[in-house]
C-alpha positions in Angstrom: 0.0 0.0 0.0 1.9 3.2 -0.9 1.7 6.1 1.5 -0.9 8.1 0.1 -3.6 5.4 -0.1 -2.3 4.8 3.3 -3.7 8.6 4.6 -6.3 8.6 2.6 -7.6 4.9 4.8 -6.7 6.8 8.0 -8.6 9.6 7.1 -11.7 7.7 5.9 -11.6 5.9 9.1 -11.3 9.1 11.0 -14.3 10.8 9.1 -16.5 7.2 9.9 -15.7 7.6 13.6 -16.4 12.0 13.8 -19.7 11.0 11.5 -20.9 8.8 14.0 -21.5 11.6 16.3 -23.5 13.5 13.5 -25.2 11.1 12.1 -28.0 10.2 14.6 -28.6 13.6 15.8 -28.9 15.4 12.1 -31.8 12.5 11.4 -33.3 14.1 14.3 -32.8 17.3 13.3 -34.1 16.7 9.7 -37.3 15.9 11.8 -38.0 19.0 13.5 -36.4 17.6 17.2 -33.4 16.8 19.2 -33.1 13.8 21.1 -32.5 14.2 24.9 -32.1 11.4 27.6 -32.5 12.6 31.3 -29.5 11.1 33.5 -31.2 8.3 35.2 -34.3 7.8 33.0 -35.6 5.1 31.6 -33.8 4.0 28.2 -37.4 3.4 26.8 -38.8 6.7 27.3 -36.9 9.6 26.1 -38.0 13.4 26.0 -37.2 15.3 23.2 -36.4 19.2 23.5 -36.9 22.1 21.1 -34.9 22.2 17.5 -33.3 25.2 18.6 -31.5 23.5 21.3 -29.7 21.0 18.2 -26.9 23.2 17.5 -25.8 23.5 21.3 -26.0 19.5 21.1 -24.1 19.6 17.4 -21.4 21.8 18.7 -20.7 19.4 21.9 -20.4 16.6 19.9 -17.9 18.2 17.7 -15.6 19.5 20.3 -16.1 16.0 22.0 -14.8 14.2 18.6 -11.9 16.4 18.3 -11.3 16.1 21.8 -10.7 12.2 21.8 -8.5 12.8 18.5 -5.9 14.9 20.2 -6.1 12.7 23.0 -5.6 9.7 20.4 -2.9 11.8 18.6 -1.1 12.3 21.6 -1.1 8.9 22.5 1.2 8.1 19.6 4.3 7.5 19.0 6.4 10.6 18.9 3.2 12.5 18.3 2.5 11.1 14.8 -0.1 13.4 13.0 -3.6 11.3 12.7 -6.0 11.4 9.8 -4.7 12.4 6.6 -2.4 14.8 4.0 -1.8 18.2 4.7 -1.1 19.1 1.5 -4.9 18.7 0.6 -5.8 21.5 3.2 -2.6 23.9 3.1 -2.2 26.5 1.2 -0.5 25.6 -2.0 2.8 26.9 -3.8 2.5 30.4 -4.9 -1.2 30.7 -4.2 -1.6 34.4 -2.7 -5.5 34.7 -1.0 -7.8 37.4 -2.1 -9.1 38.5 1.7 -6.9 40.3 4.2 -7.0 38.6 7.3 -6.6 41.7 9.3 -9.6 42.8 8.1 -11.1 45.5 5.9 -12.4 42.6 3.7 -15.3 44.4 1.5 -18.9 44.0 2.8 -19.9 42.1 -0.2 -17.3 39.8 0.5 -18.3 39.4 4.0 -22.2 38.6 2.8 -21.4 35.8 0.6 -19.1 34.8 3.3 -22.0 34.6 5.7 -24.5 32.9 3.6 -22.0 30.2 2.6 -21.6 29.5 6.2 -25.1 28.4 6.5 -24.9 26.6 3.1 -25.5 22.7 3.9 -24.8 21.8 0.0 -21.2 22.3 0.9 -21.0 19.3 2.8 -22.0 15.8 1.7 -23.9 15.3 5.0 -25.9 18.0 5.1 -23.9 19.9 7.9 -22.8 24.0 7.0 -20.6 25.9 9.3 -23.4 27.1 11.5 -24.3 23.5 12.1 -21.2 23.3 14.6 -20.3 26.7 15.2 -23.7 28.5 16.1 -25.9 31.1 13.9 -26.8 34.4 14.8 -23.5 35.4 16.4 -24.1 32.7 19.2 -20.2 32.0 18.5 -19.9 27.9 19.8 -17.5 25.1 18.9 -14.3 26.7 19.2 -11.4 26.0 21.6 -9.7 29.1 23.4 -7.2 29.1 20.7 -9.6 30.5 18.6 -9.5 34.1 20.8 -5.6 34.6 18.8 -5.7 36.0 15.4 -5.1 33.7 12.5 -3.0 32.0 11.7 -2.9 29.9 15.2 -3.1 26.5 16.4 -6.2 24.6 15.5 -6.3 20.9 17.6 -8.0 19.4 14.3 -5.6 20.7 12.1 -2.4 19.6 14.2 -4.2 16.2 15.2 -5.2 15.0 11.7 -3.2 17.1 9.5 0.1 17.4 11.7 -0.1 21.1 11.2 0.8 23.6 14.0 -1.2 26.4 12.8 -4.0 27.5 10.4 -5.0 30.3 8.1 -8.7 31.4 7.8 -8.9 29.6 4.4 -7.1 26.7 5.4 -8.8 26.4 8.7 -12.0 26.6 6.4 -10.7 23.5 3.5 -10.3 21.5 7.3 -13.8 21.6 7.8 -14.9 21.3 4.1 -12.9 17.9 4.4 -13.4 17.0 8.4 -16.6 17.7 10.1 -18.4 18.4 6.3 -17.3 15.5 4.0 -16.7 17.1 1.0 -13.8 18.2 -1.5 -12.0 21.2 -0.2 -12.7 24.2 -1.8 -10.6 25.9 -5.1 -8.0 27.6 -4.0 -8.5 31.5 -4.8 -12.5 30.6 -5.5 -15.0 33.2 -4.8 -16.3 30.4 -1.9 -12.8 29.7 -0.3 -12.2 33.4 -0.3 -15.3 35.2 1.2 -15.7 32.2 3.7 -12.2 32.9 5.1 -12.9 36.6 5.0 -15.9 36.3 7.1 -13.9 33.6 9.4 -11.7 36.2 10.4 -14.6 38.8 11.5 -15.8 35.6 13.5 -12.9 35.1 15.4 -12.7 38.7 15.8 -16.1 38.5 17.5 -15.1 35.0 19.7 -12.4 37.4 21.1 -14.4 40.7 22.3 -12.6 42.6 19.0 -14.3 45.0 16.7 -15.6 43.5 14.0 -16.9 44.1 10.7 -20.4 41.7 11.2 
């Protein structure tokens, strides 16, 4: 087995194990309901709570999944990277991105940005960003490193990826290829580009920071 069909069979089976989080609870959601199971009760008889408690319950099972991958990756021997290529998420050779992630990304930018993040047809699972992360600037998901500007350490990205720090877009083709089970995004695309742009605002807004939103 060469090396690359190798990562690619770690990855899969990486993806199988974070989907079995989603996969019960977006059924539920697709019916209007989130499942909830009182401590104690009886296994039979389950309540279930409002759909707009689901993405409180998406977003703890996401930072529960990556949870048990660092503490998987760390496990390792001489911290091995888990999961899969890091060439398929970072940014390539000589590509220059189209946003500033200081800020100051143009408005229109910012929209398209922000309705992408809501866009389920970017995954093949029928997650979107807001699934894990929260909507309506009820920021969720995210691990303190996410109060430092990009590019900082994200635990998926150096757990499956073996990379010790992200860019907006890069962070961004982690989830398109993680949580979302999809392709990652082109590279200097309109998509890849106003959803970093609008990433940046976000973690702007996670840490108390003017933003632009």
């Amino acid at each position: 087995m060469s090396q690359h069909d190798e990562q690619r069979r770690r990855l899969l089976g990486r993806l199988s194990r974070q989907l079995a989080y989603t996969a019960p609870l977006l059924a539920l959601v697709a019916g209007g309901a989130a499942l909830h199971a009182a401590p104690g009760a009886d296994p039979g008889a389950a309540a279930f709570s409002a759909l707009d408690e689901a993405p409180l319950l998406l977003a703890s099972y996401h930072t529960e999944a990556e949870g048990e991958a660092e503490a998987e990756a760390e496990a390792e021997a001489e911290g091995e990277a888990e999961g899969g290529d890091g060439a398929a998420v970072a940014r390539p050779e000589g590509y220059s991105p189209a946003y500033s992630e200081t800020g100051d990304n143009p408005q229109e930018m910012l929209a398209r940005g922000e309705a992408l993040y809501y866009d389920t047809s970017l995954s093949s699972n029928g997650l979107a960003c807001a699934s894990c992360h929260g909507s309506d600037g009820q920021d969720m998901g995210y691990n303190p490193t996410f109060e430092q500007p990009f590019p900082h350490r994200v635990a998926m990205a150096a757990n499956q990826f073996g990379m010790s720090e992200v860019h907006a877009d890069e962070m961004v083709q982690i989830c398109m290829v993680a949580p979302m089970a999809a392709q990652p995004l082109e590279w200097g695309g309109e998509a890849l580009t106003s959803l970093a742009a609008y990433m940046v605002e976000v973690q702007k807004r996670f840490a108390g920071e003017p933003h632009d939103l």
